[in-house]
C-alpha positions in Angstrom: 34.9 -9.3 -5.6 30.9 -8.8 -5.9 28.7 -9.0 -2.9 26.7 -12.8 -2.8 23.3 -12.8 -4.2 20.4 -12.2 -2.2 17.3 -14.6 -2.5 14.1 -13.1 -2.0 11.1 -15.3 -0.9 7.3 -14.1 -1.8 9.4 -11.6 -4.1 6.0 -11.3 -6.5 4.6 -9.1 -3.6 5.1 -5.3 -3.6 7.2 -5.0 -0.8 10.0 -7.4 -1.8 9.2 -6.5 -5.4 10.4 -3.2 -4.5 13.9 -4.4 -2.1 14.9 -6.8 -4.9 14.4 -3.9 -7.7 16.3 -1.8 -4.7 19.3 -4.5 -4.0 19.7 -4.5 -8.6 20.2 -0.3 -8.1 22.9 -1.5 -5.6 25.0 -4.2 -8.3 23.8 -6.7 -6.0 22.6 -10.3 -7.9 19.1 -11.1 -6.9 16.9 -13.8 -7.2 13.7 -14.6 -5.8 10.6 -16.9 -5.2 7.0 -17.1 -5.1 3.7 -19.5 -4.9 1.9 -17.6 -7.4 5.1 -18.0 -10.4 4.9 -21.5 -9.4 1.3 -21.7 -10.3 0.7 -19.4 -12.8 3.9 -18.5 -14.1 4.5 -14.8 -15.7 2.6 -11.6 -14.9 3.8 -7.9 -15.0 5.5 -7.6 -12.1 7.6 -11.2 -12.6 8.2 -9.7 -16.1 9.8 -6.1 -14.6 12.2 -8.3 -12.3 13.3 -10.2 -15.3 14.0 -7.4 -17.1 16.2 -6.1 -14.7 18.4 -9.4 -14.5 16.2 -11.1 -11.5 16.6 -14.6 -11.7 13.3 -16.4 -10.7 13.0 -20.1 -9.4 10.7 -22.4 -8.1 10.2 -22.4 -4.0 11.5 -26.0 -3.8 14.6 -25.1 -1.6 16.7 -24.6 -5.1 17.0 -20.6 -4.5 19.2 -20.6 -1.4 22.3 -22.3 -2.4 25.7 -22.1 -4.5 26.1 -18.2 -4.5 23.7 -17.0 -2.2 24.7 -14.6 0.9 21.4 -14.2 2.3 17.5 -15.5 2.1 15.2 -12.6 2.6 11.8 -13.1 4.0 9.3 -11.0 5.1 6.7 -12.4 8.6 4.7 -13.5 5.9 6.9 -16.5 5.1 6.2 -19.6 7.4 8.7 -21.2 9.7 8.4 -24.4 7.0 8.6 -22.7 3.6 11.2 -25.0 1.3 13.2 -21.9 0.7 13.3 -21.1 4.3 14.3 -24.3 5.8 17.3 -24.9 3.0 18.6 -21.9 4.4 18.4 -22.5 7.7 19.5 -25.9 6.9 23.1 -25.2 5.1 23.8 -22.0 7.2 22.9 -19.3 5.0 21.4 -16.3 7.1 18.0 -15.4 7.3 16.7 -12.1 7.1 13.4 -10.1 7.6 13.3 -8.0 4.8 13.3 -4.7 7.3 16.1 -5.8 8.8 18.3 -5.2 5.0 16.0 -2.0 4.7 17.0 -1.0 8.1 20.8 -1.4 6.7 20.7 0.5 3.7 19.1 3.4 5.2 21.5 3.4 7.8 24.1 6.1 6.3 21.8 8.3 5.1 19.7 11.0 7.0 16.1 9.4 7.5 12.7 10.3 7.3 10.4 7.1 8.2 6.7 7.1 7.4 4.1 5.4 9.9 0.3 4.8 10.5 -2.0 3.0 9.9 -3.4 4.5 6.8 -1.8 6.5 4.2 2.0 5.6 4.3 2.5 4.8 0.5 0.9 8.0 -0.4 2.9 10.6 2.0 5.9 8.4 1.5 5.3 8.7 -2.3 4.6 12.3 -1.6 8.0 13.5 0.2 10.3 11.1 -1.8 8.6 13.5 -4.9 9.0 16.5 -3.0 12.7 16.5 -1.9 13.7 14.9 -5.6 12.0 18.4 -7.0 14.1 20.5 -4.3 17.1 18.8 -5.4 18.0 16.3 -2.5 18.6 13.0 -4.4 16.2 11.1 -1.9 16.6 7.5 -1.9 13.4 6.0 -1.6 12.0 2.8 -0.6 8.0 2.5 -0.5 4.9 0.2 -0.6 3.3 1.2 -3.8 4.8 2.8 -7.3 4.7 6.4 -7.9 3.7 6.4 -11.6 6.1 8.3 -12.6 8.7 6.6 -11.6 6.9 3.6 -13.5 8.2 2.2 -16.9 8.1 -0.8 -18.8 11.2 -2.5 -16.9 10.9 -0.6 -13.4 8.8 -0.4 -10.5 7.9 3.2 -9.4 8.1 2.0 -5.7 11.6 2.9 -5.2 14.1 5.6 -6.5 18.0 5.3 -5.9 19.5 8.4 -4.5 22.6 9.8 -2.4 20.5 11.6 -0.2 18.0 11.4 2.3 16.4 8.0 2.7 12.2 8.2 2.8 10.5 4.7 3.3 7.9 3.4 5.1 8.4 1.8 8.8 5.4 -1.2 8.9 3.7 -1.9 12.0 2.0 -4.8 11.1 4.7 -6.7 12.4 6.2 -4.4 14.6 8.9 -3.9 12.3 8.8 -0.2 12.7 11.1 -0.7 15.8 13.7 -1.7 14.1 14.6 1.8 12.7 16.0 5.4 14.6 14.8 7.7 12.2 16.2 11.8 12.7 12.0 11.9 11.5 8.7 10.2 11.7 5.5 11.1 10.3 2.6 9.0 11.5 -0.4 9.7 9.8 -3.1 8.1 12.2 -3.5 5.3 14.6 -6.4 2.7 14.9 -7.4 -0.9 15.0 -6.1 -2.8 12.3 -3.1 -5.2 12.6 -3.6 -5.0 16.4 -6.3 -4.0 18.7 -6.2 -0.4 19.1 -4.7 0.3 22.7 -1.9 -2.3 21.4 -1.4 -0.4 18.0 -1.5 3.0 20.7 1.4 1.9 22.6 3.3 0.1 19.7 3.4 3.6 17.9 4.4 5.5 21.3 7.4 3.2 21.1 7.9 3.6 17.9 8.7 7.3 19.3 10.6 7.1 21.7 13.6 5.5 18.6 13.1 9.0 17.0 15.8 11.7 17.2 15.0 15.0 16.1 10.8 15.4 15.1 7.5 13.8 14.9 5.2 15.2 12.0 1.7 13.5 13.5 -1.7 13.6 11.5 -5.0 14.8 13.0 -5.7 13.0 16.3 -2.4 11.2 16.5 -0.8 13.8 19.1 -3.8 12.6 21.7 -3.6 8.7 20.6 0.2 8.5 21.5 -0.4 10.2 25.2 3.2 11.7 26.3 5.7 12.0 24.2 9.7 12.6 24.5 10.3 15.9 25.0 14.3 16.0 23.4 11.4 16.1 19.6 9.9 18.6 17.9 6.5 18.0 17.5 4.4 19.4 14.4 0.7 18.3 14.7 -1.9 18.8 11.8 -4.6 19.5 14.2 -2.9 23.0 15.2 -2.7 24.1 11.6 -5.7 25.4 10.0 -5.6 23.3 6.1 -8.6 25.2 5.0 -11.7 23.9 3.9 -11.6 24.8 -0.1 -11.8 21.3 -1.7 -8.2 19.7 -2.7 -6.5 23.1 -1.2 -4.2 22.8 0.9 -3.0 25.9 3.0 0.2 25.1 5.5 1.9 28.0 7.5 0.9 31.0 5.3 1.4 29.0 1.6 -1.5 27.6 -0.2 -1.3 24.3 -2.5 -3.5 22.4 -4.7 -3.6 19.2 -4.0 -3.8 16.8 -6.9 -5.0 13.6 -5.3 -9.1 13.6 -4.5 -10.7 12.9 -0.9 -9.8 14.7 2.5 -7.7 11.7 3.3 -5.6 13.1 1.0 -5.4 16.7 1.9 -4.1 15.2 5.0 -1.6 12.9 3.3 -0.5 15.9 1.3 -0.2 18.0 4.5 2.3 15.8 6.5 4.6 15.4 3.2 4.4 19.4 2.9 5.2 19.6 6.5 8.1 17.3 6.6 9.3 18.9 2.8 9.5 22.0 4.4 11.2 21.1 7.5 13.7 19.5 5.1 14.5 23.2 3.5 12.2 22.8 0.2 10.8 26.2 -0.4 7.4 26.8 -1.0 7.2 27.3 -4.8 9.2 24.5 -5.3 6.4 22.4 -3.2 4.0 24.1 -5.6 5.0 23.1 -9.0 6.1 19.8 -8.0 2.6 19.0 -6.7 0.5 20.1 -9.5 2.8 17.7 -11.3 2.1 15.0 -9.3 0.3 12.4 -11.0 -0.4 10.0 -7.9 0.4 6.5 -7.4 -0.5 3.2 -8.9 -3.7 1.5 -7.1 -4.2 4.8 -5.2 -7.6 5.8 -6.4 -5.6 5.5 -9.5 -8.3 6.6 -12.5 -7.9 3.7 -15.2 -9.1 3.0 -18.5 -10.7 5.3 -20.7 -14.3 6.1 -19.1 -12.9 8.2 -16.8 -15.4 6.3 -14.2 -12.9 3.2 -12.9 -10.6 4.0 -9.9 -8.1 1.2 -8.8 -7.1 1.2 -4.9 -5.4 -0.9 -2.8 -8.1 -0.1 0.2 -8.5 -3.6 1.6 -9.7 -2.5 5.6 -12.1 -0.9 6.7 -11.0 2.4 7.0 -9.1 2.6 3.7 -11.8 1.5 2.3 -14.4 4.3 3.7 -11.9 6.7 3.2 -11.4 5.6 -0.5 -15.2 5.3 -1.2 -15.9 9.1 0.5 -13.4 10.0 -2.1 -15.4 9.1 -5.0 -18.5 9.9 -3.5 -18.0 13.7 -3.4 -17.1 13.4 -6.9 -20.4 11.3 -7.8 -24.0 10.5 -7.0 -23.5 7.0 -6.6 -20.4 4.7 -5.9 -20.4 0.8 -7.0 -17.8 -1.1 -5.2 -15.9 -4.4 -6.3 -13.5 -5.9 -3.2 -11.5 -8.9 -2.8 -10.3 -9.6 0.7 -6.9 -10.5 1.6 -7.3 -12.9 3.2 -9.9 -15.1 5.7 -8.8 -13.7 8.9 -8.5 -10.4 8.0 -12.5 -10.4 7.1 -13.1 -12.0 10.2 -11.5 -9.4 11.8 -13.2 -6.4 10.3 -16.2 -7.5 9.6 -18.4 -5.9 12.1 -16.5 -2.4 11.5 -16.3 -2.7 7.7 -20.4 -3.5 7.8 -20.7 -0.2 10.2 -19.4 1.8 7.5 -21.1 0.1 4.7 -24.4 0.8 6.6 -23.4 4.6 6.1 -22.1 4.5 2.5 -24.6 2.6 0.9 -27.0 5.7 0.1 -29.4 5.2 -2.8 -27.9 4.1 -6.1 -25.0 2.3 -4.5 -23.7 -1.4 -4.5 -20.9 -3.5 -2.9 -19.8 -6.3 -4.8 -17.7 -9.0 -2.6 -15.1 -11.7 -4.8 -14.2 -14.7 -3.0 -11.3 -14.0 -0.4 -7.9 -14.5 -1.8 -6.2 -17.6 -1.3 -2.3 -17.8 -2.2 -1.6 -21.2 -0.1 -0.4 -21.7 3.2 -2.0 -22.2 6.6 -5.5 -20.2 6.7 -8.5 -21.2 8.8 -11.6 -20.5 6.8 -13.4 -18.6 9.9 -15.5 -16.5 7.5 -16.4 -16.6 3.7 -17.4 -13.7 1.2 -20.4 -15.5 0.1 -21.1 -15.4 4.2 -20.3 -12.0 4.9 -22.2 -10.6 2.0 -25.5 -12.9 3.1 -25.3 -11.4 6.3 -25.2 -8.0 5.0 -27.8 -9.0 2.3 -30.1 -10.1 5.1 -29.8 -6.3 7.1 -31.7 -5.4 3.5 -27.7 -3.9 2.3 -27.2 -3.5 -1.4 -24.5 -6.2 -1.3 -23.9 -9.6 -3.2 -21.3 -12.0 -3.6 -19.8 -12.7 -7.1 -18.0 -15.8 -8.3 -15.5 -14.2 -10.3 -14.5 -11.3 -12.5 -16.5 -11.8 -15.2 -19.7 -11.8 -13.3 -18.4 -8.5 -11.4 -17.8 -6.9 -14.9 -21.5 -7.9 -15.5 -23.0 -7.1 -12.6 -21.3 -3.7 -13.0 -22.3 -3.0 -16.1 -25.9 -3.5 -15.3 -26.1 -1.6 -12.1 -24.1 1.6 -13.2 -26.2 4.6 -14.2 -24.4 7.4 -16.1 -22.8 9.4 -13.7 -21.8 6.0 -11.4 -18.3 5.9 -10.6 -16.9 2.0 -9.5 -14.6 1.3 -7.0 -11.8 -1.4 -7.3 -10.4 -2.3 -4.3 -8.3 -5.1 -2.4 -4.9 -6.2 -1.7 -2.5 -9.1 -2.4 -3.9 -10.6 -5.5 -1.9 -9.2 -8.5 -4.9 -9.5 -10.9 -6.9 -7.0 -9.4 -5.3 -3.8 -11.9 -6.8 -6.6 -14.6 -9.9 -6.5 -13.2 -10.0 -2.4 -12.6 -9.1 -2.1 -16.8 -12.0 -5.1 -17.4 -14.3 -3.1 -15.6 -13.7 -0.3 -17.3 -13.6 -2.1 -20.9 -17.3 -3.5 -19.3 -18.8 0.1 -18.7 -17.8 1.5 -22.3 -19.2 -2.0 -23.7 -16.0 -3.8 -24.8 -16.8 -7.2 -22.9 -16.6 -8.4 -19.8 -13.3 -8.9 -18.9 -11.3 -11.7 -17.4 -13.0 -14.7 -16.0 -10.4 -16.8 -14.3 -10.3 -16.3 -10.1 -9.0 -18.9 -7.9 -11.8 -21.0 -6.2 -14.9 -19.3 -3.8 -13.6 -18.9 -0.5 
């Protein structure tokens, strides 16, 4: 008799995009939810879950019933969503999405992925690494590896027999719902939570692992005292070398495909962990070199060769993703839409502390309204505020309505040797906009005009 079908609601957002794809490689029936179908109807990632047999309904309350074993949700999902309170209301269980991730993982021998920065990336990483050594990993991650990408699938997870590699989310403490044999945590600072908050969250986070921590530079101080039953491998007592996109760990050298020291880093902890998972050297190698990175991970886009797509949408991914290009190139032009009105709120006094540093001669920040997908959200601070205020300090940065005004304002900014910066999270447009951008600088248009309304 086949398992009952699991409803998925938000499942238009990477992270349940990715467990419904993961519950179809399982026979499981799916079906799933979401504001934006309801308003807008198809876009690619609606069209890769229909492909692989996803049924997709309104969120009216229709989704959990008849058939259905279980209503997934992530903290995103309000206590009043239709979907949510049908379930509740003819007894079908409710379940936070890391709660069925924490049960499929369960049988196989884990490595979890945590920090504040950088998870997709090293989880991307290592899942790549162990399938090259031959381990089968089953991996479940944030963004696609490309590719693992096709025309019906997400590259964001990859059915396997062997070791499990997925991320473990602090952003709503989810993390401590898992007791990995590994971790790796890649860093630690204010983002979710304040940062002595986000310090002890991740100290308990380690106190649930079993065999090793595989920490990133600084992490080992952040986290104080930890249990002495791990082993404890720390970035910062490994020399990485200094050569540009070379990576040297315990005697082997590596290039490293993916621009930006951030990345040298990400690279090192999925080397680190690879290796302590018995994948020899050369294998590590080769596999690298033929890594070709992740979607919306300074993901290189169109044919200019000038356009990189990220999902940087906080201040420090942001920096780290604009240092990046700014090695690469004499100036930087950046186009962000931010997630959401408290987020901004949040960050704005670090994200304008590291604008005041970037924004070197020949640079410009572009700011699109803050994406608005419905719910409850007090409008503490707009875009067209934030970007007056840094407008007033005498800052290169302006406020633009919608994406064909950033293509145009792009287009006459950018010198030759300009590289742009596409950068946000949540609104499944943006990859539109990255490609319009692109189409904009090489003189094909403007690109796509159509933005929900100014925040």
């Amino acid at each position: 008799m086949p398992e009952p079908r699991l409803h998925f609601v938000g499942i238009g957002g990477v992270g349940m995009s990715a467990l419904a794809q993961a519950a179809r490689d399982r026979g499981r029936a799916v079906s799933g939810s979401d504001r934006l179908f309801d308003r807008e109807g198809g876009n690619e990632t609606f069209a890769k879950l229909r492909a692989q047999g996803v049924t997709l309904m309104p969120q009216d309350g229709t989704g959990p019933g008849g058939d259905c074993g279980a209503v997934i949700v992530s903290s995103a999902v309000e206590a009043d969503n239709p979907d949510r309170r049908a379930a509740e209301a003819r007894g079908i269980p409710v379940m936070h999405r890391a709660a069925l991730l924490a049960e499929w993982v369960a049988g196989h021998a884990q490595w979890a992925v945590a920090g504040t920065c950088g998870k997709t990336t090293i989880t991307g990483l290592l899942g790549w690494l162990l399938a090259a050594g031959g381990q089968d990993p089953l991996v479940l991650n944030g963004g696609e590896v490309c590719a693992w990408s096709g025309p019906g699938r997400f590259g964001s997870t990859r059915p396997g027999s062997g070791p499990a590699v997925f991320e473990a989310d602090e952003s709503d403490r989810s993390l401590l719902r898992f007791e990995p044999e590994w971790a790796l945590i890649s860093n630690i600072s204010a983002d979710h939570f304040a940062l002595e908050e986000s310090r002890r969250l991740f100290a308990e986070f380690t106190r649930r692992v079993r065999c090793g921590l595989i920490l990133g530079s600084g992490v080992r101080a952040a986290l104080g005292a930890l249990p002495p039953r791990l082993e404890i491998v720390a970035l910062e007592e490994h020399a990485l070398g200094d050569a540009a996109n070379c990576l040297t760990w315990e005697g082997e050298t590596y290039a490293v495909p993916l621009p930006g020291r951030h990345n040298l880093e990400n690279a090192a902890l999925a080397v680190a962990a690879a290796r302590r998972a018995g994948v020899a050297p050369p294998v590590i190698r080769t596999a690298l070199a033929e890594f070709t990175g992740l979607r919306r991970r300074l993901e290189l886009v169109g044919g200019t060769g000038r356009v990189f797509d990220d999902y940087a949408h906080n201040p420090a991914k942001i920096s780290a993703a604009w240092r990046a290009l700014a090695e690469r190139a004499p100036a930087v032009i950046g186009v962000w839409r931010p997630h959401g009105f408290a987020p901004l709120a949040n960050w704005a006094d670090e994200l304008t502390a590291g604008l005041r540093q970037a924004l070197r001669p020949g640079a410009h920040f572009l700011i699109l309204p803050v994406y608005y997908a419905g719910g409850s959200a007090t409008r503490t601070l707009t875009a067209a505020d934030y970007a007056a205020r840094l407008a007033a300090e005498g800052l290169p940065v302006e406020c633009v309505p919608d994406y064909e005004r950033a293509c145009e304002r792009v287009r006459a900014l950018a010198q030759p040797n300009t590289r742009v910066l596409c950068c946000g999270a949540r609104d499944p447009d943006l990859p539109a906009l990255a490609r319009a951008l692109d189409q904009a600088l090489a003189g094909c248009g403007t690109g796509k005009s159509a933005l929900q309304p100014a925040g």
